[in-house]
MARDRENTOR-681336 format. One record per atom (N, C-alpha, C): x, y, z; residue in three letters; atom name. Coordinates in steps of 0.1 Angstrom, whole numbers, m for minus. Layout:
N
<site c1="X" c2="Y" c3="Z" r="ALA" a="CA"/>
...
REM end
This chain:
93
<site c1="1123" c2="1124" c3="991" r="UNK" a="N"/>
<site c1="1113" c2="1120" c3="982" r="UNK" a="CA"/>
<site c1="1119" c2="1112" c3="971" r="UNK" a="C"/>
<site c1="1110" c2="1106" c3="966" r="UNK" a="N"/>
<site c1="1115" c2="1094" c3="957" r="UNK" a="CA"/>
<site c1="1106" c2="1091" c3="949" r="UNK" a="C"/>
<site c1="1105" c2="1096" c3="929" r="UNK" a="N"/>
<site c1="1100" c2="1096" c3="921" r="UNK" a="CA"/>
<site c1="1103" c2="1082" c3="913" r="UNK" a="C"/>
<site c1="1088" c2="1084" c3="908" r="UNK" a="N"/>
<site c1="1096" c2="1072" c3="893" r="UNK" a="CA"/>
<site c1="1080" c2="1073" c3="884" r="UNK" a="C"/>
<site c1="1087" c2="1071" c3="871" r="UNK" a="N"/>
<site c1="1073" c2="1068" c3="864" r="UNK" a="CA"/>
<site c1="1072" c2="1055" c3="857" r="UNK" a="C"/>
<site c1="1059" c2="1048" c3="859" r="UNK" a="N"/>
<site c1="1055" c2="1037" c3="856" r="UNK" a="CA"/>
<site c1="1044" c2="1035" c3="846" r="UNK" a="C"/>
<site c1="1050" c2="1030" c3="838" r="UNK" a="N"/>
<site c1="1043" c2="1027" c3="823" r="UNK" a="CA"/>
<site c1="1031" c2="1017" c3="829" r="UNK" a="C"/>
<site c1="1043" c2="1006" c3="830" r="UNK" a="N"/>
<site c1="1032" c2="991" c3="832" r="UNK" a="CA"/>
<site c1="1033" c2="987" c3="848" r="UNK" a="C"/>
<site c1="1023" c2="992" c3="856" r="UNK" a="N"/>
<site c1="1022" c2="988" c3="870" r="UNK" a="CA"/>
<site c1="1026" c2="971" c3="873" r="UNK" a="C"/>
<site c1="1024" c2="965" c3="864" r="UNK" a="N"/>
<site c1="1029" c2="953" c3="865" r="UNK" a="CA"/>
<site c1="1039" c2="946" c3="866" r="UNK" a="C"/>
<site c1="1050" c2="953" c3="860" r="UNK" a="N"/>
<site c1="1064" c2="952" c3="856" r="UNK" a="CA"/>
<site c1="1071" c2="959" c3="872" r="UNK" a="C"/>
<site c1="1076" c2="947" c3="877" r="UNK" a="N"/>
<site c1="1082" c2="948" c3="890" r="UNK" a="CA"/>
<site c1="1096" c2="961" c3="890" r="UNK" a="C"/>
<site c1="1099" c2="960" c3="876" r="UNK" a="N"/>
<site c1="1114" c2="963" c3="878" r="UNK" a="CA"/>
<site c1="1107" c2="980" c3="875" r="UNK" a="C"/>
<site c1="1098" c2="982" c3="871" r="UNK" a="N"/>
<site c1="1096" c2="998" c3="871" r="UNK" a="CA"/>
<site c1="1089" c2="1004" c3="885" r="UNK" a="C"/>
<site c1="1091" c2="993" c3="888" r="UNK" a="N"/>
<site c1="1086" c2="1000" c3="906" r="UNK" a="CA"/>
<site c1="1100" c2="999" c3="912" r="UNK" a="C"/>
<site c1="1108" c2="997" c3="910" r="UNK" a="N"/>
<site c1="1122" c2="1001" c3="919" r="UNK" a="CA"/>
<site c1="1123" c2="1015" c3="923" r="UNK" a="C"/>
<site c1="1129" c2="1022" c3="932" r="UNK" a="N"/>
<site c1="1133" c2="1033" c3="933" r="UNK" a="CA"/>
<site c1="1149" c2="1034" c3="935" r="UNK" a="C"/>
<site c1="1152" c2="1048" c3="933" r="UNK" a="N"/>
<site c1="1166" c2="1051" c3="930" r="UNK" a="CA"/>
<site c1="1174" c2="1048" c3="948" r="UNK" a="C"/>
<site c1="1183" c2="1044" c3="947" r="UNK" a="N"/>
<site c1="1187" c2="1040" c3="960" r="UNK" a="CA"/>
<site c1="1187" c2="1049" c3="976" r="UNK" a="C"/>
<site c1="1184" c2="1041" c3="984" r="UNK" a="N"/>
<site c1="1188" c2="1050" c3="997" r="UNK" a="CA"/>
<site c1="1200" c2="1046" c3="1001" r="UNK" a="C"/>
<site c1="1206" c2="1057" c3="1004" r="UNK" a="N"/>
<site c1="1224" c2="1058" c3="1013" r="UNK" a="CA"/>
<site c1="1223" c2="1061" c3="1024" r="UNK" a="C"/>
<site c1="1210" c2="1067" c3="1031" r="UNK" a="N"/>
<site c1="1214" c2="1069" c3="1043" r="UNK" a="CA"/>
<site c1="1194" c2="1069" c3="1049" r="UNK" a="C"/>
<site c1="1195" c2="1069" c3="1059" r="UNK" a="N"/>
<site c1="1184" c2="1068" c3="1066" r="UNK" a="CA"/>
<site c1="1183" c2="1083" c3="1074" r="UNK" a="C"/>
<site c1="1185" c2="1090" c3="1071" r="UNK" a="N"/>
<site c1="1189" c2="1103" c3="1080" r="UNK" a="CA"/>
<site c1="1176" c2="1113" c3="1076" r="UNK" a="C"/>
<site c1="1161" c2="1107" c3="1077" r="UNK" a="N"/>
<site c1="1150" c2="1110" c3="1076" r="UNK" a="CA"/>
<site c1="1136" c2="1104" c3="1088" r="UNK" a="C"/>
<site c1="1125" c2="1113" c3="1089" r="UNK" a="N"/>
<site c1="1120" c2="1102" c3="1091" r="UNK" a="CA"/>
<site c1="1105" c2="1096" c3="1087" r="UNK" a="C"/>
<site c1="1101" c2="1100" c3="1071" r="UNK" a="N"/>
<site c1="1094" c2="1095" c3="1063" r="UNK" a="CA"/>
<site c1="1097" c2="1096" c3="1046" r="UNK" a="C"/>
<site c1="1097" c2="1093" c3="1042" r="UNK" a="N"/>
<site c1="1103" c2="1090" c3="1026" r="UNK" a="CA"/>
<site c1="1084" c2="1094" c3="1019" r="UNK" a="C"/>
<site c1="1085" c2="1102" c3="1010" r="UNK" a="N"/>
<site c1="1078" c2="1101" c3="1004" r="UNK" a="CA"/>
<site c1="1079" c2="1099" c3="987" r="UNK" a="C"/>
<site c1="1070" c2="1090" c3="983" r="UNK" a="N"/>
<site c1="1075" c2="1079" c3="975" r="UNK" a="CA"/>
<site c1="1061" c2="1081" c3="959" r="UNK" a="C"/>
<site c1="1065" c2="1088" c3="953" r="UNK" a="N"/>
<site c1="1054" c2="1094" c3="943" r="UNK" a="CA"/>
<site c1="1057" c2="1085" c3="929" r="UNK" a="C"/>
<site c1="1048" c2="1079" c3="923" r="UNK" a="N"/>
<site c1="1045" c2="1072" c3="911" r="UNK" a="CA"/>
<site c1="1040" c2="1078" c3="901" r="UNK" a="C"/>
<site c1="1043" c2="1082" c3="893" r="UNK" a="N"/>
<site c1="1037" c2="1089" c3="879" r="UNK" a="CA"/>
<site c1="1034" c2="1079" c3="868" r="UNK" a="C"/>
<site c1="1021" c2="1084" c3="863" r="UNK" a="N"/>
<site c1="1015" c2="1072" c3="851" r="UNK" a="CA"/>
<site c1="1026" c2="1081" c3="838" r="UNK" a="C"/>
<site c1="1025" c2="1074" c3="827" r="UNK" a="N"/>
<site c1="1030" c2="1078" c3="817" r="UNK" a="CA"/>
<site c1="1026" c2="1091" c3="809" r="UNK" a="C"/>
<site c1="1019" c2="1101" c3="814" r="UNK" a="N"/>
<site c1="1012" c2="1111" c3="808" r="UNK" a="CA"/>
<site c1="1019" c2="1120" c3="823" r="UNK" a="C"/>
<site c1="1031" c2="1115" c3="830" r="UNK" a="N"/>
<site c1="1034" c2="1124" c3="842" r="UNK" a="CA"/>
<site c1="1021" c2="1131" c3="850" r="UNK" a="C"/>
<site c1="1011" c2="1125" c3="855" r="UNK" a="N"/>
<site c1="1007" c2="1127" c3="860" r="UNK" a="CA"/>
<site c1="1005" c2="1118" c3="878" r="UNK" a="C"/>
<site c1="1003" c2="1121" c3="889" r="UNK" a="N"/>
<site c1="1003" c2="1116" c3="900" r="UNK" a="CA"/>
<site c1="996" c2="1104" c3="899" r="UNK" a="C"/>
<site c1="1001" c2="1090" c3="900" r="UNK" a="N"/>
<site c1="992" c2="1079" c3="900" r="UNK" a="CA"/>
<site c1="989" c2="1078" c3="913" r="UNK" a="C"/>
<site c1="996" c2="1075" c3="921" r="UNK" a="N"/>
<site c1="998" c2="1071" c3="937" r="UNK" a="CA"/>
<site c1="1011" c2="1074" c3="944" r="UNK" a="C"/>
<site c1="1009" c2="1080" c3="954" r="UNK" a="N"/>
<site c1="1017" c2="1089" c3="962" r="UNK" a="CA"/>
<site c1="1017" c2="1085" c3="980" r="UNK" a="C"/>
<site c1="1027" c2="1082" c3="985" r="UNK" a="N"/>
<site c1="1022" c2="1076" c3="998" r="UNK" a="CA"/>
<site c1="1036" c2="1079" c3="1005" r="UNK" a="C"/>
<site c1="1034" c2="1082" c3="1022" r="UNK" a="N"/>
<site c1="1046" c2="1086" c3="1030" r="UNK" a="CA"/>
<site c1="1046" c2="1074" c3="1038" r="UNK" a="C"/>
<site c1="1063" c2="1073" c3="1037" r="UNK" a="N"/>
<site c1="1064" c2="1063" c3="1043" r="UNK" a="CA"/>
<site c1="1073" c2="1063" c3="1054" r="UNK" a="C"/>
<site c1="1072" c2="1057" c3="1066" r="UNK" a="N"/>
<site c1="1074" c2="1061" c3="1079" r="UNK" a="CA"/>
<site c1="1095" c2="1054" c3="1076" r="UNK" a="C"/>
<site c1="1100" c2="1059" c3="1080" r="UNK" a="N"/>
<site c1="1117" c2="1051" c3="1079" r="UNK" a="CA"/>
<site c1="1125" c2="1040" c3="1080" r="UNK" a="C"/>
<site c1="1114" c2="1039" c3="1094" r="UNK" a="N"/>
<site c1="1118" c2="1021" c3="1100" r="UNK" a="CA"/>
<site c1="1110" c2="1012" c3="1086" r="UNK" a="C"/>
<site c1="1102" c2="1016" c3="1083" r="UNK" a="N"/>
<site c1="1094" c2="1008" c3="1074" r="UNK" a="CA"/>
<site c1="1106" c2="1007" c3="1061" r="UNK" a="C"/>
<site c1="1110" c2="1013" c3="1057" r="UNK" a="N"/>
<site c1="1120" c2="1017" c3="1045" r="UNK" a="CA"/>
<site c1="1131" c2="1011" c3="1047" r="UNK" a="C"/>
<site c1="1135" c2="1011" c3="1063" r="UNK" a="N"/>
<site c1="1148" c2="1001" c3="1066" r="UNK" a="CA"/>
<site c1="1146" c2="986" c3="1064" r="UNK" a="C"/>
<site c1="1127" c2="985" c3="1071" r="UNK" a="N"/>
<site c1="1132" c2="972" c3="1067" r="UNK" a="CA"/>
<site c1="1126" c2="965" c3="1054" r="UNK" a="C"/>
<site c1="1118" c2="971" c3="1046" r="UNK" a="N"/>
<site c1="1114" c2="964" c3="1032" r="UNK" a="CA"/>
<site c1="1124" c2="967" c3="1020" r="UNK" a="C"/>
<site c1="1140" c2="973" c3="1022" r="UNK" a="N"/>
<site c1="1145" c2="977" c3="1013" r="UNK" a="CA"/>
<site c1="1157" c2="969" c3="1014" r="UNK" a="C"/>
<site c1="1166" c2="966" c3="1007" r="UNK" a="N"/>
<site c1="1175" c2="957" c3="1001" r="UNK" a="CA"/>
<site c1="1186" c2="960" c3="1001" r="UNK" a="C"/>
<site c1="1199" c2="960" c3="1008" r="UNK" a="N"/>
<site c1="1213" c2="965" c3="1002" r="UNK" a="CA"/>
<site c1="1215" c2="955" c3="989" r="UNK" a="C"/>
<site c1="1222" c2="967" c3="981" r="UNK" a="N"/>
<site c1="1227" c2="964" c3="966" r="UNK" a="CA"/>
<site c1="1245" c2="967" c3="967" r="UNK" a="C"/>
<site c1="1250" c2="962" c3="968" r="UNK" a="N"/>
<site c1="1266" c2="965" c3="973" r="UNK" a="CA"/>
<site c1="1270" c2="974" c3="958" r="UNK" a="C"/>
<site c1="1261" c2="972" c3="944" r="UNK" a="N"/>
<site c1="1269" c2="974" c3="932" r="UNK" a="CA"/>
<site c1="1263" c2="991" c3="931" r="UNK" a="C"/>
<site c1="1250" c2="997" c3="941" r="UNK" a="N"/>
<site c1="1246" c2="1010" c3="940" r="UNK" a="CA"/>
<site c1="1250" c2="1012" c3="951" r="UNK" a="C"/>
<site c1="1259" c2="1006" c3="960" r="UNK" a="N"/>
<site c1="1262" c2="1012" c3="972" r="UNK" a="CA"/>
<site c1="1250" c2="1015" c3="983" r="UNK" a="C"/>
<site c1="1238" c2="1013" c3="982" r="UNK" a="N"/>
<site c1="1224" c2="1015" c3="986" r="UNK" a="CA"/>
<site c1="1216" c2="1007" c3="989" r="UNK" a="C"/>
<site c1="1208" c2="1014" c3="998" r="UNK" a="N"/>
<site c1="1195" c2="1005" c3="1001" r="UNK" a="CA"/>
<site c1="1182" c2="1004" c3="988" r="UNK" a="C"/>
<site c1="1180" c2="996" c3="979" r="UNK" a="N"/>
<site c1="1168" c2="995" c3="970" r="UNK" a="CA"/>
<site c1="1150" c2="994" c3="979" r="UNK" a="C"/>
<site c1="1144" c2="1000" c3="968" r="UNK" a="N"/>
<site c1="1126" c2="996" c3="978" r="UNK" a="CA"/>
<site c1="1122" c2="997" c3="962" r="UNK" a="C"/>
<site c1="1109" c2="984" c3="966" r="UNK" a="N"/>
<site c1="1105" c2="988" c3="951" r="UNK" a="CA"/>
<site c1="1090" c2="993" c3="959" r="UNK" a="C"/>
<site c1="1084" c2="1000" c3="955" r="UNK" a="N"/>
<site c1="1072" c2="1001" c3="956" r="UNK" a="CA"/>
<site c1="1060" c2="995" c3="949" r="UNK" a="C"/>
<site c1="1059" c2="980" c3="956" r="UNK" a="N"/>
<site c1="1051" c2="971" c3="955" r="UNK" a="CA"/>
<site c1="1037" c2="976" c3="960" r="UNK" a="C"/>
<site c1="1021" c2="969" c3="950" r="UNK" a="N"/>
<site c1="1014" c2="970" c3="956" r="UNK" a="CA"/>
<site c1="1011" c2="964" c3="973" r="UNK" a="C"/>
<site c1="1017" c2="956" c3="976" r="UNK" a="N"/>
<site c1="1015" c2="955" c3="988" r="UNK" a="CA"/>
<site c1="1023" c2="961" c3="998" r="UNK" a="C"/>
<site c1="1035" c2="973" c3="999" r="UNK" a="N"/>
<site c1="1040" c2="982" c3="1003" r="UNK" a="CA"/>
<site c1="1028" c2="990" c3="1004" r="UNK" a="C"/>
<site c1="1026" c2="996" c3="990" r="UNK" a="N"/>
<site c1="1016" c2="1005" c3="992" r="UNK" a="CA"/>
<site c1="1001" c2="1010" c3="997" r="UNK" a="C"/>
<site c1="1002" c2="994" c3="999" r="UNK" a="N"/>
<site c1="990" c2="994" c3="1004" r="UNK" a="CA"/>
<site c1="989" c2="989" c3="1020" r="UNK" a="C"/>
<site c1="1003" c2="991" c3="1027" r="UNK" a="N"/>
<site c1="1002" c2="977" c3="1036" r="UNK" a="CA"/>
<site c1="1000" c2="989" c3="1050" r="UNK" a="C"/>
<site c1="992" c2="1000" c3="1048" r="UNK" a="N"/>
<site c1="985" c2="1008" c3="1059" r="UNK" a="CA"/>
<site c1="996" c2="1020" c3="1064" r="UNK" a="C"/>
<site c1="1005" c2="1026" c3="1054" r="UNK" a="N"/>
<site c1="1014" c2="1038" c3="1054" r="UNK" a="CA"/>
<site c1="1006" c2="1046" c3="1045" r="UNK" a="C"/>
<site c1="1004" c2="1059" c3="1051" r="UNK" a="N"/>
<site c1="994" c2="1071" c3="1047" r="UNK" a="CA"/>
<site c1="993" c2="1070" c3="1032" r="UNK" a="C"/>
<site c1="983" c2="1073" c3="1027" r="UNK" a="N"/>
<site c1="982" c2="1079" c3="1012" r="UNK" a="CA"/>
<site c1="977" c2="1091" c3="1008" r="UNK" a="C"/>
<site c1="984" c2="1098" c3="1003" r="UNK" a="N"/>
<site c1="988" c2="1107" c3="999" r="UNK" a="CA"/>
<site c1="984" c2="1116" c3="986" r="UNK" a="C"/>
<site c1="981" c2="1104" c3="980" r="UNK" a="N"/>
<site c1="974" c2="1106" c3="966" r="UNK" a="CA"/>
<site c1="963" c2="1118" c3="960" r="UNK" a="C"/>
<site c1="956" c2="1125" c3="969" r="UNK" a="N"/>
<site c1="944" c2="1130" c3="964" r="UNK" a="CA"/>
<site c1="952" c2="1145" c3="968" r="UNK" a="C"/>
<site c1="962" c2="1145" c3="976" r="UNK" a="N"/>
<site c1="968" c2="1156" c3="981" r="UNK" a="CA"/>
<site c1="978" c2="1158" c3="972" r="UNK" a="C"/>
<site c1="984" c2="1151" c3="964" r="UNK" a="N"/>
<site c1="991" c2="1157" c3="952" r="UNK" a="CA"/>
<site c1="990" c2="1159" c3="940" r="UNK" a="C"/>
<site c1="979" c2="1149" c3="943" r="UNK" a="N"/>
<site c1="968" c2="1151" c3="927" r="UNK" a="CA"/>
<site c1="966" c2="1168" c3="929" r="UNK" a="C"/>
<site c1="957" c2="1175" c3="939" r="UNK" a="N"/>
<site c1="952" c2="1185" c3="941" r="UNK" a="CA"/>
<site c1="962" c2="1197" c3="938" r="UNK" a="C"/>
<site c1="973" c2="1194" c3="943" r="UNK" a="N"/>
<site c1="985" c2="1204" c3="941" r="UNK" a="CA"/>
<site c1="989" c2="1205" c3="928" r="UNK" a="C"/>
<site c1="990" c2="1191" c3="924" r="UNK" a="N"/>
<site c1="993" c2="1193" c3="910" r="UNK" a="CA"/>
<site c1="985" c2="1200" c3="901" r="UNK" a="C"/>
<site c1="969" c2="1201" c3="908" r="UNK" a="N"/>
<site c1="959" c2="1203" c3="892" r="UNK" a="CA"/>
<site c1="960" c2="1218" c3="894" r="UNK" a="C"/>
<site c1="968" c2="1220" c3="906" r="UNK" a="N"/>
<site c1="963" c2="1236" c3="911" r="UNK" a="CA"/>
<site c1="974" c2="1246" c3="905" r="UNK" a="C"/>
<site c1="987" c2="1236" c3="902" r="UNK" a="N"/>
<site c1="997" c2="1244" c3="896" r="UNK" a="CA"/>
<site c1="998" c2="1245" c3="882" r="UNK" a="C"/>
<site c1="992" c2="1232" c3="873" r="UNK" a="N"/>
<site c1="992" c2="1235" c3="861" r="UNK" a="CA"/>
<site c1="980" c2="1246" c3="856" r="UNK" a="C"/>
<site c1="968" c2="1247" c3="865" r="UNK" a="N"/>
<site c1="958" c2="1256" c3="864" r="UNK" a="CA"/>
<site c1="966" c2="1277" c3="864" r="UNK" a="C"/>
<site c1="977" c2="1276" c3="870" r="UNK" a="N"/>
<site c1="980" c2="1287" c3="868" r="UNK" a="CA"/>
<site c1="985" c2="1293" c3="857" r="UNK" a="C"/>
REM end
């Protein structure tokens, strides 16, 4: 899994995610939090997809992905209403 929170959806560089080192999965799920840490958009993403929209960085040793609107939108599950759900169910306790 692969968090990040994003102030300004706009701003490319806050859609980055923390690097992958290894591919030794076979879907990444990849959660966006608005500024009030709450679930914005939440989506699984299949591996081969991840190998190939993500970037080696030799200076993080890693593969980068930013999670662009057109990643997330480009027909990999969404996830969204299902973590929203969990989340409202755990702060309710």
């Amino acid at each position: 899994m692969k968090g990040r929170v994003v102030i300004d959806p706009r701003k490319h560089s806050q859609r980055q995610l923390s690097p992958f080192r290894s591919f030794d999965f076979d879907e990444a799920i990849v959660v966006l939090f608005d500024g009030a840490f709450q679930v914005w958009r939440a989506v699984s993403i299949p591996v081969d997809t991840v190998k190939r929209v993500s970037v080696y960085r030799r200076h993080v040793n890693g593969f980068v992905l930013h999670a662009s609107d057109a990643l997330l939108t480009s027909g990999v599950p969404d996830i969204t209403t299902e973590l929203r759900a969990i989340s409202n169910a755990e702060s309710s306790q």
